[in-house]
Structure formats: C-alpha cells, structure tokens
gemmi code that builds the backbone of each chain (N, CA, C; Angstrom):
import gemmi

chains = {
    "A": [
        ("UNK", (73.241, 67.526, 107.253), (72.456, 66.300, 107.416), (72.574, 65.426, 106.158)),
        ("UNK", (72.841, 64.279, 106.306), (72.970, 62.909, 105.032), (71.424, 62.243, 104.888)),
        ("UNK", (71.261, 62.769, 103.680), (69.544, 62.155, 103.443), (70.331, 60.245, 102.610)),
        ("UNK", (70.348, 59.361, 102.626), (69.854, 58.310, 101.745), (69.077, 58.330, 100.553)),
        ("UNK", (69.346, 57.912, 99.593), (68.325, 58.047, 98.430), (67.970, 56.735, 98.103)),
        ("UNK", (66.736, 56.400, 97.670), (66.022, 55.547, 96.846), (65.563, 56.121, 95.780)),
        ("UNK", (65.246, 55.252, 94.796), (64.612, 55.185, 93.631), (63.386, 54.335, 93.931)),
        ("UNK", (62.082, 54.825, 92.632), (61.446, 54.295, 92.531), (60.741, 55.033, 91.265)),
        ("UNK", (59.219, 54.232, 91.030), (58.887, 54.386, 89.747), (57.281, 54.899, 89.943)),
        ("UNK", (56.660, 55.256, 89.967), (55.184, 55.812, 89.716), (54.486, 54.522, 89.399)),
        ("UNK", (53.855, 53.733, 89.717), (53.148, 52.629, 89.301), (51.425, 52.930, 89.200)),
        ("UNK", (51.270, 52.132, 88.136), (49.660, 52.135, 87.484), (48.815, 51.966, 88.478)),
        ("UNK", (48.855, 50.981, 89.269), (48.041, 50.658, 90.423), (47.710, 52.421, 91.531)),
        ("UNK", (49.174, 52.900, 91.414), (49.007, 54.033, 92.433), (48.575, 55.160, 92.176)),
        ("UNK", (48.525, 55.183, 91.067), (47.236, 56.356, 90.557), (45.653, 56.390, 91.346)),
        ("UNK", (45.315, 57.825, 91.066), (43.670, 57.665, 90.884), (43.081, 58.176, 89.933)),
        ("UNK", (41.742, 58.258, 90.054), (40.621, 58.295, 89.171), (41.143, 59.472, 88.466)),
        ("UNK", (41.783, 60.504, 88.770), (42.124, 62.004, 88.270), (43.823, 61.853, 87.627)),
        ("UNK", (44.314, 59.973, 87.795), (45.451, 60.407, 87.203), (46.839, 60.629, 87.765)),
        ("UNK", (46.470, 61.290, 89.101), (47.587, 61.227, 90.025), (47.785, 60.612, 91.094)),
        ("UNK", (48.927, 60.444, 92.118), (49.370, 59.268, 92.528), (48.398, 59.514, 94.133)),
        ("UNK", (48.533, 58.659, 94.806), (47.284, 58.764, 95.400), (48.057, 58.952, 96.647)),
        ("UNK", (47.393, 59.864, 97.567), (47.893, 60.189, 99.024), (48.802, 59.362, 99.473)),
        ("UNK", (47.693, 58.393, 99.700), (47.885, 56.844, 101.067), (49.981, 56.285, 100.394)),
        ("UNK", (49.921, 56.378, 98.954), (51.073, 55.901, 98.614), (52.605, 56.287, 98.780)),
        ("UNK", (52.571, 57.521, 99.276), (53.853, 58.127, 99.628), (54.042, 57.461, 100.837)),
        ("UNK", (52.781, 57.016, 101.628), (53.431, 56.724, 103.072), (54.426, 55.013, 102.704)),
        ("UNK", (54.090, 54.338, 101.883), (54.941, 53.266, 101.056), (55.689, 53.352, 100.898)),
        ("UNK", (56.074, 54.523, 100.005), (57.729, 54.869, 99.203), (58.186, 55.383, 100.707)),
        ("UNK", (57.774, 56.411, 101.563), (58.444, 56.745, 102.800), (58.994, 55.135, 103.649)),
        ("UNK", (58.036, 54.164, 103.701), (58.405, 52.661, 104.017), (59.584, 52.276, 102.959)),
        ("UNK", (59.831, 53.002, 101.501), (61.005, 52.337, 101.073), (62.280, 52.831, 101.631)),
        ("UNK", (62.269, 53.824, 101.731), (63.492, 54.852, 102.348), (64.097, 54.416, 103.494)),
        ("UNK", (62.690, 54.214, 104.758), (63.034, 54.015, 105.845), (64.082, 52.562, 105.653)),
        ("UNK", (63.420, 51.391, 105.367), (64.155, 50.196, 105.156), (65.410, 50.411, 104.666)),
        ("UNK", (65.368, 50.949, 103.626), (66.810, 51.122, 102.792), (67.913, 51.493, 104.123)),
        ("UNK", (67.493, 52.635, 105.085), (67.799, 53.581, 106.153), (68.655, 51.866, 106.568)),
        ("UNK", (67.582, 51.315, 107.722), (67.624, 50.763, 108.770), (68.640, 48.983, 108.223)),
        ("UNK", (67.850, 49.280, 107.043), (68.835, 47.922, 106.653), (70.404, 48.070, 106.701)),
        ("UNK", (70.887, 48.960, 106.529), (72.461, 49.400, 106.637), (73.097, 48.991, 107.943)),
        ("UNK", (71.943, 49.223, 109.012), (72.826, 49.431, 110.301), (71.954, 48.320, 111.338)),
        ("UNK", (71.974, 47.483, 110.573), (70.819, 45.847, 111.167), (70.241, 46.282, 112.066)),
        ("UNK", (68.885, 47.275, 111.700), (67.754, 47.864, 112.935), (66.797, 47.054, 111.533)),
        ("UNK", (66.709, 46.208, 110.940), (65.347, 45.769, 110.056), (64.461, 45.413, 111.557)),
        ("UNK", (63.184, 45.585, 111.039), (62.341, 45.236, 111.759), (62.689, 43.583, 112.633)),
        ("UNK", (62.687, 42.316, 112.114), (62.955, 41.218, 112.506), (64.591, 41.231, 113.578)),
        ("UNK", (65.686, 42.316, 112.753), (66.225, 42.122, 113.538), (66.238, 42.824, 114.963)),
        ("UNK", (65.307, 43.863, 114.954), (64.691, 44.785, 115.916), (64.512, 43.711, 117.000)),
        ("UNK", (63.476, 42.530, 116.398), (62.888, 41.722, 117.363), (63.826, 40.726, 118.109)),
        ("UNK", (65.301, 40.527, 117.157), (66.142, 39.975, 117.594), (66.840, 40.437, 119.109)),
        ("UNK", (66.401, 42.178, 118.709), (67.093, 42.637, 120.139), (66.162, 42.709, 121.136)),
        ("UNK", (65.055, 42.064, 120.830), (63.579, 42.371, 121.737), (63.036, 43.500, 121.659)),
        ("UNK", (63.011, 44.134, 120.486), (61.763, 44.898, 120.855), (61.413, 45.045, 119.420)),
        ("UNK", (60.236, 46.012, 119.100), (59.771, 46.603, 117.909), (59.288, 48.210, 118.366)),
        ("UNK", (59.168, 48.853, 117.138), (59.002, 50.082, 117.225), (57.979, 50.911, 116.304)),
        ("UNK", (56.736, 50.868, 116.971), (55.782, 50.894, 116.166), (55.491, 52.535, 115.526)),
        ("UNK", (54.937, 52.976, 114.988), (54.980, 54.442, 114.218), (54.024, 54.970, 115.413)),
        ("UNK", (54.243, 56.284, 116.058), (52.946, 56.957, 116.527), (52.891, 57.900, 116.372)),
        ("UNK", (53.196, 58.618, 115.138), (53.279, 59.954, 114.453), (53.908, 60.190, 113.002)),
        ("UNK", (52.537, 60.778, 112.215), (52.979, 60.624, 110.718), (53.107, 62.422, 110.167)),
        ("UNK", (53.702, 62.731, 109.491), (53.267, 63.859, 109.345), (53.215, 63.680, 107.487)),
        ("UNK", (52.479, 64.385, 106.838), (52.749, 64.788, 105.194), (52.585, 65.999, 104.921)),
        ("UNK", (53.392, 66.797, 103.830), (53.138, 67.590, 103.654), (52.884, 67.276, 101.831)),
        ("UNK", (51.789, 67.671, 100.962), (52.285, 67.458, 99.767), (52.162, 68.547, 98.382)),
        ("UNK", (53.339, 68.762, 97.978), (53.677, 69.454, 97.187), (53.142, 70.364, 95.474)),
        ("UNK", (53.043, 68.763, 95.011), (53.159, 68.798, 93.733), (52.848, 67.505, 93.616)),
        ("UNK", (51.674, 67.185, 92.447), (51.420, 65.992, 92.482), (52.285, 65.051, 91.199)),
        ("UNK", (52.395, 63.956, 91.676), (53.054, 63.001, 90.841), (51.917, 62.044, 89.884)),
        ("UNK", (53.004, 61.464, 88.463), (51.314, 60.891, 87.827), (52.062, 59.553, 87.476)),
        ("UNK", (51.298, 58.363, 86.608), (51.923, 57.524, 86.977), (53.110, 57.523, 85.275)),
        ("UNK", (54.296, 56.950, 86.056), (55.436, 56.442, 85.318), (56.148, 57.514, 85.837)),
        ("UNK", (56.128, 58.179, 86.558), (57.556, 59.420, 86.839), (58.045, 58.468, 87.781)),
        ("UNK", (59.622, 58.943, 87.328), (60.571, 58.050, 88.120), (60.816, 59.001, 89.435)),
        ("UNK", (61.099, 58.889, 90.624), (60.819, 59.436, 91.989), (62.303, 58.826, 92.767)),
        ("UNK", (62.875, 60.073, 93.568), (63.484, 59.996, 94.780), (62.850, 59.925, 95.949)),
        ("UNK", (62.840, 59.247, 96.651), (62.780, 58.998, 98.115), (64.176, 58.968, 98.793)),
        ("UNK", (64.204, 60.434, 99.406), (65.184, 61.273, 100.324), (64.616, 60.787, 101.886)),
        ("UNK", (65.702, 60.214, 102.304), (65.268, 60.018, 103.895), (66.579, 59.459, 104.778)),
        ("UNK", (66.137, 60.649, 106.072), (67.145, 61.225, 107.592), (66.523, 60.860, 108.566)),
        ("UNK", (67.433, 60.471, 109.729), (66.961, 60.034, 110.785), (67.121, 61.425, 111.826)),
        ("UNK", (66.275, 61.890, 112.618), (66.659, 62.796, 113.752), (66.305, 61.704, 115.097)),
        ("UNK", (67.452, 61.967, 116.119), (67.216, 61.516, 117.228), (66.250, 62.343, 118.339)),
        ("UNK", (64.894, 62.726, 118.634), (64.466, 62.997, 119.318), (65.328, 63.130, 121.327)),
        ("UNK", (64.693, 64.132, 121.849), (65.174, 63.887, 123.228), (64.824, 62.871, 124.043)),
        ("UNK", (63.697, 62.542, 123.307), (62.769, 61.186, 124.053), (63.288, 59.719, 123.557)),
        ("UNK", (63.015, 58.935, 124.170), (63.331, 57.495, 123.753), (62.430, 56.899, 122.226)),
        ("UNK", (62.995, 57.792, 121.196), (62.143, 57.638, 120.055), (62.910, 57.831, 118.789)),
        ("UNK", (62.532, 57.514, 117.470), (63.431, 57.936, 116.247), (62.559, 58.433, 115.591)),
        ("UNK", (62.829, 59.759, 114.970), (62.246, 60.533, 114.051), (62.637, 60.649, 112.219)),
        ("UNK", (62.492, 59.760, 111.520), (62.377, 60.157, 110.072), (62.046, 61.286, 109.598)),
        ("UNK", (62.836, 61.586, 108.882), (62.386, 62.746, 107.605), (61.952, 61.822, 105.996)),
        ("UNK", (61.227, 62.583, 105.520), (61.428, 62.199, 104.387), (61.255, 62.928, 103.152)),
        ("UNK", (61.777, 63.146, 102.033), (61.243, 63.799, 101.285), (60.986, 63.309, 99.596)),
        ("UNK", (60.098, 63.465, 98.704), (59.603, 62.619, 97.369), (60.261, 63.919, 96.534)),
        ("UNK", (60.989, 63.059, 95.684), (61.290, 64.450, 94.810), (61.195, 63.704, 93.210)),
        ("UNK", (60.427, 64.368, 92.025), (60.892, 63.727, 90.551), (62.263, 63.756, 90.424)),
        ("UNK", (62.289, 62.470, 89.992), (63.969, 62.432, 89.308), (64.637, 63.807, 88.103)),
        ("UNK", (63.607, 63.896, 87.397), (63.965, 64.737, 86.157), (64.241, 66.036, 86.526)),
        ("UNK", (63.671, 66.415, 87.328), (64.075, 67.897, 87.677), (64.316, 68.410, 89.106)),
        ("UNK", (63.910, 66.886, 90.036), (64.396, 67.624, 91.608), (63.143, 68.327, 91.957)),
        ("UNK", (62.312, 68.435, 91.465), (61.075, 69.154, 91.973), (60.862, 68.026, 93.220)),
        ("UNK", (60.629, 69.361, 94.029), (59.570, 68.766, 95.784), (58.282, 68.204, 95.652)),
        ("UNK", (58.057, 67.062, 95.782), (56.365, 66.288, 95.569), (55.912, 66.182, 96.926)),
        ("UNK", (56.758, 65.910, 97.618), (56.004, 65.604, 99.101), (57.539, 65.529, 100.386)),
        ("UNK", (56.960, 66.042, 101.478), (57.967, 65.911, 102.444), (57.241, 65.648, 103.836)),
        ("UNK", (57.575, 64.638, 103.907), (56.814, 63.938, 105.392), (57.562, 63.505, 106.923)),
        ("UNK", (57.236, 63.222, 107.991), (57.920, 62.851, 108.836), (57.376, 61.889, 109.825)),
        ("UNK", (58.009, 60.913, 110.218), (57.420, 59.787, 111.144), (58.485, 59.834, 112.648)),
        ("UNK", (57.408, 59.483, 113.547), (57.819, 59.085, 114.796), (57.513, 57.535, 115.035)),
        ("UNK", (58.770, 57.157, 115.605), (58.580, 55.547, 116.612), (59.128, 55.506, 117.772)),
        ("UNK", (58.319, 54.820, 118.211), (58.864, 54.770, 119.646), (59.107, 53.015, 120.143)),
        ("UNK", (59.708, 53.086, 121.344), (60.040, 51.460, 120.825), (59.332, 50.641, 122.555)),
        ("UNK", (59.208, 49.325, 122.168), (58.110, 48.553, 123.227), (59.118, 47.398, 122.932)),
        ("UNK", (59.203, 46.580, 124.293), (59.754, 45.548, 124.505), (58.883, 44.458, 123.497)),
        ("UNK", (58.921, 42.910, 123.342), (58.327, 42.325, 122.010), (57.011, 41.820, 123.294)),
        ("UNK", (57.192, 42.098, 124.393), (55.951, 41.648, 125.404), (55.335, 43.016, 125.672)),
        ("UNK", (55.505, 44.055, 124.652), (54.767, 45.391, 123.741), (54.488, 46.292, 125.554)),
        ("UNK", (55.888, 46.268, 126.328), (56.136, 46.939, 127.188), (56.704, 48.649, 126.814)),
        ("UNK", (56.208, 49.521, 126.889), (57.129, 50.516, 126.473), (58.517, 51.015, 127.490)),
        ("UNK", (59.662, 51.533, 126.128), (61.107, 51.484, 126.499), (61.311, 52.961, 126.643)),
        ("UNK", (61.760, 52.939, 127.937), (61.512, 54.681, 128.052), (63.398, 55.207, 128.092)),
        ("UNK", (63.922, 53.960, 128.041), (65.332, 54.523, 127.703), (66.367, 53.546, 126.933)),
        ("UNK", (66.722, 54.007, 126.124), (67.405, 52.906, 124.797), (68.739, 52.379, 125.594)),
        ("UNK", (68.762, 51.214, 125.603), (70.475, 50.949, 126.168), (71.167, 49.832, 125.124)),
        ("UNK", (72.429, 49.179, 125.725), (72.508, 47.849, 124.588), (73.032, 48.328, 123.610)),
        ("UNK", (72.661, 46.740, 122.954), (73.295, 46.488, 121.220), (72.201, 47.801, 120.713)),
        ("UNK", (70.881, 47.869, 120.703), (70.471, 48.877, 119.894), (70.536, 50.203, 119.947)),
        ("UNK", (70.837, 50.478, 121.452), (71.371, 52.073, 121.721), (72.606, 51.966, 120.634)),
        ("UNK", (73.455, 51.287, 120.640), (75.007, 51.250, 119.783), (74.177, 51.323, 118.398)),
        ("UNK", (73.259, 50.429, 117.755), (73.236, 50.909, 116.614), (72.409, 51.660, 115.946)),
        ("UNK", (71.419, 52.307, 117.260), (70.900, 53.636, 116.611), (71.867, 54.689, 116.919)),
        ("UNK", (72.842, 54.900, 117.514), (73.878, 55.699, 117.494), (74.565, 55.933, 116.262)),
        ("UNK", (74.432, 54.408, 115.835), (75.583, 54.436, 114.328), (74.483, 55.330, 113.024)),
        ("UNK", (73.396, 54.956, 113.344), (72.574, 55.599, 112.538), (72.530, 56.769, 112.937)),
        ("UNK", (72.684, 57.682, 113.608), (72.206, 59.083, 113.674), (73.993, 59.642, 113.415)),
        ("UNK", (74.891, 58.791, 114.195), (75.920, 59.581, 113.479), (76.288, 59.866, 111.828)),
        ("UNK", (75.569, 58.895, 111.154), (75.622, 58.827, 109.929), (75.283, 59.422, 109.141)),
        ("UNK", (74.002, 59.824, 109.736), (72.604, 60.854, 109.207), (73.053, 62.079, 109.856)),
        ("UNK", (73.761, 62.455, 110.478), (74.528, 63.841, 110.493), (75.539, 64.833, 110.080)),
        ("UNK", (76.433, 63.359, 109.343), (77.378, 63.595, 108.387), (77.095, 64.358, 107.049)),
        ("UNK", (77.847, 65.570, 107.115), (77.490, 66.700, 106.366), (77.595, 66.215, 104.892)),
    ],
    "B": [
        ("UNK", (67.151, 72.700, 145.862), (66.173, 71.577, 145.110), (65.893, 70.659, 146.668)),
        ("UNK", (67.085, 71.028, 147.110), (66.963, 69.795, 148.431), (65.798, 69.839, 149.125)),
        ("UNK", (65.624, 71.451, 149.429), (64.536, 71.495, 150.457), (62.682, 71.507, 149.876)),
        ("UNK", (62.885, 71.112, 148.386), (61.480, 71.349, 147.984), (61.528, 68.950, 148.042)),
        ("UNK", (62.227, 68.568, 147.720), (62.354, 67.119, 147.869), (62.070, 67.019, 149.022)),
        ("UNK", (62.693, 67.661, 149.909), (62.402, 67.027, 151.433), (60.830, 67.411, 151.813)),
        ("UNK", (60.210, 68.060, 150.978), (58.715, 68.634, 151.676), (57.860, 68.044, 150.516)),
        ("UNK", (56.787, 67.227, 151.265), (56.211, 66.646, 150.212), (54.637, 67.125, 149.305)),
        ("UNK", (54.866, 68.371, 150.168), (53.810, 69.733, 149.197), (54.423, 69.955, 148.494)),
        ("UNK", (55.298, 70.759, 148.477), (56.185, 71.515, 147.588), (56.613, 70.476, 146.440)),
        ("UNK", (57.034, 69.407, 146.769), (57.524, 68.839, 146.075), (56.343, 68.672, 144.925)),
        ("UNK", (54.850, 67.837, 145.304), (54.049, 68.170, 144.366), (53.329, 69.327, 144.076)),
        ("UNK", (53.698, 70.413, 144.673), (53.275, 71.530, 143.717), (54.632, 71.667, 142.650)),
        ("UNK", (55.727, 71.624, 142.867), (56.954, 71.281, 141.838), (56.923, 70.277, 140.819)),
        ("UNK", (56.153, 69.370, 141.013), (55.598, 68.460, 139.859), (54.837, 68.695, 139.030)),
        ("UNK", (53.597, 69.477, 139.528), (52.687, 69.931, 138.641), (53.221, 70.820, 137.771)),
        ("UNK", (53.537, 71.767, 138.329), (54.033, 72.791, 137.503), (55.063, 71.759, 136.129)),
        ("UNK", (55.842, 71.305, 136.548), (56.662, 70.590, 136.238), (56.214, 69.963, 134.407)),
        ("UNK", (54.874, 69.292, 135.107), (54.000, 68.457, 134.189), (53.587, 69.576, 133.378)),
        ("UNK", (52.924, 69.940, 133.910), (52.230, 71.486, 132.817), (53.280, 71.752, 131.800)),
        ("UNK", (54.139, 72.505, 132.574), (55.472, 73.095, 131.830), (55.783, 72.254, 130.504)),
        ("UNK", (56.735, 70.917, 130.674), (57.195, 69.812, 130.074), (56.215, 69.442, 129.362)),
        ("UNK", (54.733, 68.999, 129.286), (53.589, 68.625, 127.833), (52.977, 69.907, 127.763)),
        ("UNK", (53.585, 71.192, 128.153), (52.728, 72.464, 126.827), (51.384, 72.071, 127.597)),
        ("UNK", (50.681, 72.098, 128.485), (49.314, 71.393, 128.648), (48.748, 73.274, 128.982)),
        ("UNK", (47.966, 73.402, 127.648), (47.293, 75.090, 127.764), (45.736, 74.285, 128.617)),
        ("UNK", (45.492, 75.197, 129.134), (43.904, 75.744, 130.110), (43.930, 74.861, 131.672)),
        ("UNK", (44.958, 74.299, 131.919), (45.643, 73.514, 132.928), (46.591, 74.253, 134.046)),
        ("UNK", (45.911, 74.474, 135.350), (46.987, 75.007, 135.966), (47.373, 74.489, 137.255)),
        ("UNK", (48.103, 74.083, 138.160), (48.515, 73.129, 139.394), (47.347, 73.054, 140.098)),
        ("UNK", (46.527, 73.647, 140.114), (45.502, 73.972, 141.097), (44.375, 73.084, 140.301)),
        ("UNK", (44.313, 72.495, 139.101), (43.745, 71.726, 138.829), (43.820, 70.307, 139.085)),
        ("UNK", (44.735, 70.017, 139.240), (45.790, 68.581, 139.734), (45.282, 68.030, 140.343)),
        ("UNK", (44.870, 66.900, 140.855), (45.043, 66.874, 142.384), (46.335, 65.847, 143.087)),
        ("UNK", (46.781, 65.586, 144.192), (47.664, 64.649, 144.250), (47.806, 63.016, 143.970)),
        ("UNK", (46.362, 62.803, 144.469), (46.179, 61.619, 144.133), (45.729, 61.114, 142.933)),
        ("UNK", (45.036, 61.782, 142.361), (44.549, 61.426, 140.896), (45.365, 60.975, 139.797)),
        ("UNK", (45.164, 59.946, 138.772), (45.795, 59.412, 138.126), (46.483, 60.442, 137.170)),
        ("UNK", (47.130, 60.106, 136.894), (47.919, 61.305, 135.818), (47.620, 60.969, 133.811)),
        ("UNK", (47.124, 59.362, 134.037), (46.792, 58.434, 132.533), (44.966, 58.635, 132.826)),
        ("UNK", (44.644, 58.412, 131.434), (43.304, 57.759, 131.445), (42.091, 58.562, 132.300)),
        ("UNK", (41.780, 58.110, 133.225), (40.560, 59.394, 133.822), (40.699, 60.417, 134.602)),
        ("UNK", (42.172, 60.326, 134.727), (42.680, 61.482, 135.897), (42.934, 62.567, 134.902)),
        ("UNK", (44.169, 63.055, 134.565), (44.603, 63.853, 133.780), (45.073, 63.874, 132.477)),
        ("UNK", (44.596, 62.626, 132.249), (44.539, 62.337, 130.719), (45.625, 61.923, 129.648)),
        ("UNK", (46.917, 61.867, 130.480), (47.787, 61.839, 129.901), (48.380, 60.649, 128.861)),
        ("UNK", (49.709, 60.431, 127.681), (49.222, 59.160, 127.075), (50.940, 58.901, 127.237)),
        ("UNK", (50.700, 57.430, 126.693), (52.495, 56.797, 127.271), (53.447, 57.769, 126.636)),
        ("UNK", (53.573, 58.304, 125.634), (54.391, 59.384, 124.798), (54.313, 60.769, 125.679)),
        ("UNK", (53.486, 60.927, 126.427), (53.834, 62.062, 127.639), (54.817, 61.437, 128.533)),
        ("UNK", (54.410, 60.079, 128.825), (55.287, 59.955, 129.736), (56.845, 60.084, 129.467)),
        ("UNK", (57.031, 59.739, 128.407), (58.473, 59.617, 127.839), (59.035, 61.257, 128.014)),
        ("UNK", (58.398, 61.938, 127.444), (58.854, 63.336, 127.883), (59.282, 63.566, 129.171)),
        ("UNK", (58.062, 63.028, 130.123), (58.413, 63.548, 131.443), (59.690, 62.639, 131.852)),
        ("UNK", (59.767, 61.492, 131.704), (61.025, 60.713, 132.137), (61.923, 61.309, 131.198)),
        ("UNK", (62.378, 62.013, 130.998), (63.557, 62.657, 130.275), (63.630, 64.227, 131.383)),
        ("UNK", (62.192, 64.456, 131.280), (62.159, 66.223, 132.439), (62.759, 65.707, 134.184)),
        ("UNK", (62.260, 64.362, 134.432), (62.341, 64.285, 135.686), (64.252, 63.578, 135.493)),
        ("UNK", (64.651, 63.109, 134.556), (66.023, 62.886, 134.493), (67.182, 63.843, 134.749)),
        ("UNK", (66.689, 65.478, 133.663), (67.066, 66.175, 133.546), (66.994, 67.007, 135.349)),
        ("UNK", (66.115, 67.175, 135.656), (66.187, 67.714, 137.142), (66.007, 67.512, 138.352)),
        ("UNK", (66.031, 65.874, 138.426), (66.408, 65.099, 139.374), (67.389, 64.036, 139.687)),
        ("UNK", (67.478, 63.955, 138.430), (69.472, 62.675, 137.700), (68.474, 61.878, 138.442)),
        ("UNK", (67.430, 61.375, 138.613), (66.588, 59.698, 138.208), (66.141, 59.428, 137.231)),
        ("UNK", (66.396, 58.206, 137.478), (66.263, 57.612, 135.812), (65.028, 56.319, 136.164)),
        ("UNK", (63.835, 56.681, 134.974), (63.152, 55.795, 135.404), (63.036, 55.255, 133.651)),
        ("UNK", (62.977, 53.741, 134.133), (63.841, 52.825, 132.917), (63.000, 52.557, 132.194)),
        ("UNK", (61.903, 52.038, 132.569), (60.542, 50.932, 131.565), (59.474, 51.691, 131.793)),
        ("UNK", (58.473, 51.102, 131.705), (56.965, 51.237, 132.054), (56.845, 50.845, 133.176)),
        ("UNK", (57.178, 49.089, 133.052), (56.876, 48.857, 134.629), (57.096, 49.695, 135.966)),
        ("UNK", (58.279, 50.446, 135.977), (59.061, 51.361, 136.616), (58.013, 52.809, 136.604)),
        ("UNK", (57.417, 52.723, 135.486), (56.816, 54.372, 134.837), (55.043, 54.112, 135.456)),
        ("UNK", (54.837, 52.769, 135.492), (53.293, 52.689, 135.834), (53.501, 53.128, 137.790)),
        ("UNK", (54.449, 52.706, 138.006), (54.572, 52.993, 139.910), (54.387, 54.347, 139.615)),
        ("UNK", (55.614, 54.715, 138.942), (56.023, 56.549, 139.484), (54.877, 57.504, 138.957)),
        ("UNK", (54.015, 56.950, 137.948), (53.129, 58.133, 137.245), (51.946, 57.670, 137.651)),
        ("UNK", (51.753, 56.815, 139.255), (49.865, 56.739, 139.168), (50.030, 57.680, 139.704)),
        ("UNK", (50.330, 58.877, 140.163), (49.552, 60.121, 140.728), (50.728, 61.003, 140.975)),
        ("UNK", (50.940, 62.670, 140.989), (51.542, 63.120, 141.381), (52.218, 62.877, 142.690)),
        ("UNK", (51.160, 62.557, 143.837), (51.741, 62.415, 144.890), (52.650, 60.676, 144.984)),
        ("UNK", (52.261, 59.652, 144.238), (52.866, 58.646, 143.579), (54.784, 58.983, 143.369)),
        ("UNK", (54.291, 59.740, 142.494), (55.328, 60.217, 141.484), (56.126, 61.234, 142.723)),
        ("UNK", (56.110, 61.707, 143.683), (56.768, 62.608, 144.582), (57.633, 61.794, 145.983)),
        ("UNK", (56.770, 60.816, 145.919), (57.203, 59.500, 146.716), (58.474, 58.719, 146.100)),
        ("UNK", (57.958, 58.449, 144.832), (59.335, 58.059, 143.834), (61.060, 58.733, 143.629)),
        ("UNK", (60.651, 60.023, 143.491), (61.462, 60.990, 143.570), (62.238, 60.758, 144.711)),
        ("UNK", (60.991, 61.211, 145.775), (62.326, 60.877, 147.180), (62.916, 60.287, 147.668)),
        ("UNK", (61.939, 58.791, 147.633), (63.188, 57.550, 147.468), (64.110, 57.197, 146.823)),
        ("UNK", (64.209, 57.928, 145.498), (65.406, 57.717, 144.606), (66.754, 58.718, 145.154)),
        ("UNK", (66.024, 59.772, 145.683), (67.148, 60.676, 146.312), (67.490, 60.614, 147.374)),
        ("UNK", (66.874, 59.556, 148.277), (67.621, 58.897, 149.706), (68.825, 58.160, 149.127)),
        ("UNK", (68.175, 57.111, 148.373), (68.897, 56.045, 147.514), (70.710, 57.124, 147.045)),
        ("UNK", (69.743, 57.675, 146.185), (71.071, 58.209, 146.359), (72.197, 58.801, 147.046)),
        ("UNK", (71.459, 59.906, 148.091), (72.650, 60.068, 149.233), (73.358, 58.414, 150.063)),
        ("UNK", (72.631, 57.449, 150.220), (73.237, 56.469, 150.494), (74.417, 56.233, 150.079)),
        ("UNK", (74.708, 55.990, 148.764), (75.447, 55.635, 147.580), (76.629, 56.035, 147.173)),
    ],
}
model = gemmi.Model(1)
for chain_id, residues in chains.items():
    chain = gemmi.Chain(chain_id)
    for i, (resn, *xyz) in enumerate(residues, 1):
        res = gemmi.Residue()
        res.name, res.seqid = resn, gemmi.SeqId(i, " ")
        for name, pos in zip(("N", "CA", "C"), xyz):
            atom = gemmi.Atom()
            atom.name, atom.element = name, gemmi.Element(name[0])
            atom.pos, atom.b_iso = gemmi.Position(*pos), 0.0
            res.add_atom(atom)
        chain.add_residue(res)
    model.add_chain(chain)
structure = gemmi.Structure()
structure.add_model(model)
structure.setup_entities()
C-alpha cells in the first residue's frame, strides 16, 4: 500500500491547557493529507462538484497513540481503501518527524450524494475513472 | 434461485434473511420483519449506508443493479416492495 506524506508543524494555537496537542486537531492534519491525496487526481472538493456531486464524511475513526506538544514537526501518512460499497475509505496515520514514532492513526468514510444531496449508490463516469486512478495508486507497493 | 423469485413468500422470506445476514443485524430474526413495513425510519430502522450495502448484496445475487436513491426509495419501502422490484428486474431481464 502507497501512503502520501505531508508535513506539518505542531502549532501554539493547537495545544492545550496540559501542553499537548489537542484531540479535535488531528482530524485537520488528517484534512491535510486527504487534500494533498485528492488534489493529485482532480477529486478536490469543488472539482467533485464539477462532476456533480460531493462526498460528505459519515465515519471517523481515531486511534491515539502518543501525544504530540507544540513545535514537533509531524507526518501525516495517508491511503485510500476502496470499500465494496459506493464509498472511499482513508487511512491515516500522525507520526513525529524525528523518530517515526506513531502519534495517532485514524480512518474516515465518505460516501458520495448527487449536489441536489441525492445519494449515489453506484460510482460511474469521469469520477468512477478518477477514483480508480486513485486507488490504483494507493496500492502501488 | 429461479424458483424462490418466482414465489413471492419465499422470495421475501429470502430477503429477510438476506437483510439480517448482509447488516450483521444481532437480536433480529425474519420472523420479526414484516412484509410491508418500512425497512428506513419506523419500520426497521435502517439508515441510507445500509442501503448501500444491500445494493451491492442484492447486485451480487441477483445481477440488479439499483443505481440512485430515487431507484433505492421504490425498492427499499418494504420487503415485499423490494421483492416486487427484484422480479420485475428479472422478467426484464429474461426479455433481453
């Protein structure tokens, strides 16, 4: 499986009161990954809408590791799995830069609705072709 | 398969089971069902992300393909709904 990598940085704001980075914020950096993902293979959200539809999240998962504090520089690791259902499944995983340590590993589901927020119970088209290109990509060893 | 399609008990006792089977649904058993009852919302509770499963189960063992919602709100108001669907898709098809 081909994870994508991002970078990113621990920011002051994303701390809490104790110092470390705060829950709610991985699901962000997981939003950086994904984009990075989707921007490659023109599934960005807008152009989503270009093909008529959007694909809203209806399943988050986190698992978290090891906590992060602020200024550590951070990987955001993230894979697409194609579900059997008319849906795309993210992986993701937070790792410190400095040593590769596991901080967090999470996973999202979307499923996709016409832009008149009809649900699509089978992918066809330009976007079947380029979520294809994406999962063949994300399988490449 | 032919002769549980052509009978339209069987066919929804083959659904239920079907349904059960395909969403994992524990303390649920056909005999709870009923035919007419909605399968969303106050009937059996089910949510649009079930349905997607089942339109992949009913693809897999009936080769129909049901496309949208619009398509998915006909076939899933009720088992017996949904058994009606089936068989017209498999007339349709011997036609064809």
């Amino acid at each position: 499986m081909k994870w994508l990598e991002t970078d990113d940085v621990v920011r002051f704001n994303e701390v809490d009161e104790w110092g470390i980075a705060w829950h709610g914020h991985y699901m962000a950096w997981f939003e950086v990954g994904r984009m990075a993902l989707l921007r490659r293979f023109d599934l960005l959200p807008r152009q989503m809408v270009e093909l008529g539809v959007i694909a809203p999240v209806i399943r988050l998962k986190c698992d978290f590791k090891h906590p992060a504090v602020c200024g550590d520089s951070i990987i955001v690791r993230t894979t697409v799995i194609k579900p059997e259902i008319a849906a795309l499944t993210f992986k993701f995983e937070v790792l410190l830069k400095e040593n590769q340590r596991l901080l967090a590993q999470g996973e999202t589901t979307q499923v996709f609705l016409t832009t008149s927020k009809k649900m699509i119970y089978r992918i066809s088209g330009e976007l079947a072709k380029r979520i294809d290109t994406l999962i063949r990509y994300c399988q490449k060893e | 398969m032919e002769e549980i399609i052509n009978s339209n008990g069987k066919l929804c006792e083959f659904l239920k089971k079907m349904i059960i089977d395909t969403l994992r649904l524990e303390d649920i058993t056909p005999g709870d069902i009923e035919n007419e009852a909605s399968l969303f919302k106050d009937g059996l509770g089910l949510d649009s992300i079930d349905a997607l499963e089942l339109v992949v189960a009913i693809e897999k063992i009936f080769n129909i393909i049901i496309e949208d919602e619009d398509v998915g709100k006909k076939a899933f108001a009720s088992v017996n709904a949904l058994a009606v669907f089936i068989q017209d898709g498999y007339q349709r098809a011997l036609k064809n």
